[in-house]
N, C-alpha and C positions, 0 to 999 in steps of 0.2 A: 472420544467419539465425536462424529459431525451432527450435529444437529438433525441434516436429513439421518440417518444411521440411527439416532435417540429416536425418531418419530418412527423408522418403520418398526424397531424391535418395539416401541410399545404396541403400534397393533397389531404384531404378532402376537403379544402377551395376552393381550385382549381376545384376540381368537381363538388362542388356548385355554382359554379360560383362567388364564395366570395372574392378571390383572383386570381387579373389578370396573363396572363402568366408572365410579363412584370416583374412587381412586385416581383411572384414567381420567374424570373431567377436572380433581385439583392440578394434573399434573399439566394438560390440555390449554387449561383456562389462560393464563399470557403467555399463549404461544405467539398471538398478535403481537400485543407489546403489554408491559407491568408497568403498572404506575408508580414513583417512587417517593414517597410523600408528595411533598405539592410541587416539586419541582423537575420532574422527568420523567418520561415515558419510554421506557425501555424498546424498541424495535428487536423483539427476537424474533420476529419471521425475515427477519433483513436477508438470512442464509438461504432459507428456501427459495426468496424471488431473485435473488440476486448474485448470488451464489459468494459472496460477502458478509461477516457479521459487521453490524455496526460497532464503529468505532467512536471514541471518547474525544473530544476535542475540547484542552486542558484549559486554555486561556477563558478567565471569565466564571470559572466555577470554584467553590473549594475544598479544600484537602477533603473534609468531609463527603460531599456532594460524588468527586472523582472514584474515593473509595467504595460509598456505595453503589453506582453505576459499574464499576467493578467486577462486585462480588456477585450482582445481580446477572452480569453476563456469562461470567466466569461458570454460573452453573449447568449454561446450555453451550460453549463452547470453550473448546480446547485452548484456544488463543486470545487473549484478550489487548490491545492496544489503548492505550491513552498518546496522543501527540501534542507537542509544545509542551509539553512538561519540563519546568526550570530546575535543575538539581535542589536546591530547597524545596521545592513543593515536592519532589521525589524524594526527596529522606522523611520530611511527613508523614509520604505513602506509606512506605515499606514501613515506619513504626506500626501502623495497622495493617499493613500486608507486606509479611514479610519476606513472601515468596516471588515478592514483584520484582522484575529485571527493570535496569536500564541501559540506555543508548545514547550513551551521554550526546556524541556529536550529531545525532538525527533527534534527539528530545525526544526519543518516544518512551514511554515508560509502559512492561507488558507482562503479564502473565503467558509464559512458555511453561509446552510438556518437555521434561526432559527429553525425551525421543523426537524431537524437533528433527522434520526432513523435510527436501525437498518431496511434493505428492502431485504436481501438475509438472506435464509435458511443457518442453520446453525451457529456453535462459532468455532469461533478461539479461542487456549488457547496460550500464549505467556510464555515462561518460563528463567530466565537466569541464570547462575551457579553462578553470584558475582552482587555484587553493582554496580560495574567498568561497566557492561555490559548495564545499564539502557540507554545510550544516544540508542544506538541499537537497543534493544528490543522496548525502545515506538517507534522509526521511526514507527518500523512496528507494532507495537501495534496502534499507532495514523492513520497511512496508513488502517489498517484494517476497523477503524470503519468510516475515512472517505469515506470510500468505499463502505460502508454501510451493514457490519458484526458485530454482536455481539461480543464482546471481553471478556475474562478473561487473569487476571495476575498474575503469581506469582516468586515472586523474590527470588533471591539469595538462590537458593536450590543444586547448586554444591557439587560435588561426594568427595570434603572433608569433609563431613557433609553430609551423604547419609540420615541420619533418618530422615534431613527437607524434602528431594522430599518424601520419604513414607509416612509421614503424611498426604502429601496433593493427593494422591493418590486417590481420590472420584473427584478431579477436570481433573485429566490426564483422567477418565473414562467417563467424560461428555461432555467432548470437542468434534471435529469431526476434526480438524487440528489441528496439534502442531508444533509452530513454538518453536525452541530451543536453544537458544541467548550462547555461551557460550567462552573464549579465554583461556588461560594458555596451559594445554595440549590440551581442546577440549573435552573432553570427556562424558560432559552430555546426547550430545544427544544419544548417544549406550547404556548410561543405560537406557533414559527414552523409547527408542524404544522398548527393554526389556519388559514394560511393560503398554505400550500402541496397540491398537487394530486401531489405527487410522494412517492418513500418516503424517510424520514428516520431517517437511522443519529445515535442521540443518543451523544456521550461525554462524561463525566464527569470532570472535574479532579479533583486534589489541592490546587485551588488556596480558600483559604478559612479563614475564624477558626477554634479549636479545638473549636466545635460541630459543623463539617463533616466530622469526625472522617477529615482524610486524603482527602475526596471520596466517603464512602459517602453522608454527605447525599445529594447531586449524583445518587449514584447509587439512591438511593432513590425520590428525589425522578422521576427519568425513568422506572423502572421503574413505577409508579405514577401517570404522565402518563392522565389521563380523554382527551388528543388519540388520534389513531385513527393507523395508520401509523408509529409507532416503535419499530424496533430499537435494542437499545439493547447498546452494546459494555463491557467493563471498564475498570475508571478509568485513565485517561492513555493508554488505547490510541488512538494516533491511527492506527498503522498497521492494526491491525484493522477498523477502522472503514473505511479506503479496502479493504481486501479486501472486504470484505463491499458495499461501493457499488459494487467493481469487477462484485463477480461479477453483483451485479441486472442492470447494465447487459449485461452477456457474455448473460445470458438472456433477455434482452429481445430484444435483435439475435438471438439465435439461433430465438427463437420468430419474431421476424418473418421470419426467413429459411426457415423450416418452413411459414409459410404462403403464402410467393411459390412454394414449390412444386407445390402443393398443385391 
């Protein structure tokens, strides 16, 4: 169940007389957010304003700490995420939680329901200019579908080898987001905006000689694209990057569902 979904059947229960108020306010009380000893504050209204739960961000906490932020999510939503999670600190996890998945090449380490599907309208297409870019591109390729969007992928089609993106030219036409993974100069996503009809979330590597300075090139280079239509996220964020393709998509549907009413 979604968080909104837990909150309406409780006050249904409650208006049935099924569930006491008493009861209803243990279950109520960190709906805001739980405290977690002294060290976190749990955000579980993140889903109702945002239509997102909050996510775990691994670097800086430990095995402990990740696993209780966890389990404390785990109980108001179906999918839980931890990201930058290093394979040692994920075999830690799963000794205390065993039912934790990982994603090796996007580091995300997560709590899935088996019945995992796509449930929002629309695909995201993920693209990168190099090999190098893959840890990136699946964060947010991985982020996308656990968020529960359709994905397509396709790799290493960078603008020194322009004929690999035009081959594949029938997938940039089908998608509805295009998220665009790309480091050295940066430059794929201005071509593929070129010739895409759709909105295009640009990210930046770290990937690139000592001129790239770390991916600010990358990132300069996007922010200053003369193509029309790109967002453009912070270097290596690949989960920001599916956030931000998520939500176009969530507005999309909602605007088209504003006007079947209408």
């Amino acid at each position: 169940m979604t968080q909104p979904d837990t909150l309406r059947a409780l006050l249904t229960a409650i208006a049935r007389g099924q569930v006491s108020p008493d009861a209803a306010f243990e279950q109520l009380k960190y709906l805001e957010f739980e405290p977690i000893e002294d060290f976190a504050k749990v955000d579980h209204h993140r889903t109702l304003r945002t239509g997102f739960p909050e996510v775990i961000w691994g670097p800086g906490k430990t095995v402990d700490q990740i696993v209780q932020i966890m389990r404390s999510l785990h109980q108001r939503n179906p999918v839980v995420m931890a990201t930058r999670i290093e394979p040692a600190v994920y075999e830690q996890v799963r000794q205390q939680v065993p039912t934790a998945m990982y994603y090796a090449m996007a580091r995300i380490c997560a709590l899935v329901p088996l019945n995992l599907v796509p449930r929002h309208p629309g695909m995201i297409g993920v693209l990168t200019a190099g090999t190098a870019d893959l840890a990136v591109a699946e964060e947010a390729a991985v982020t996308s579908e656990l968020s529960g969007f359709q994905v397509k992928r396709l790799w290493d089609v960078g603008v020194a080898g322009l004929h690999r993106l035009l081959h594949h030219q029938q997938l940039i036409r089908e998608v509805d987001v295009l998220i665009v993974v790309a480091g050295m100069e940066g430059a794929l996503p201005s071509v593929v905006a070129g010739l895409a009809d759709c909105p295009i979330v640009a990210v930046p590597t770290s990937i690139g000689y000592g001129a790239s300075f770390q991916g600010l090139s990358a990132l300069l280079t996007m922010l200053n694209s003369c193509a029309a239509g790109i967002g453009v996220v912070n270097i290596d964020n690949g989960f920001g990057a599916a956030v931000l393709a998520g939500q176009i998509l969530r507005t999309a549907a909602r605007l088209q569902a504003k006007s079947q009413d209408l």
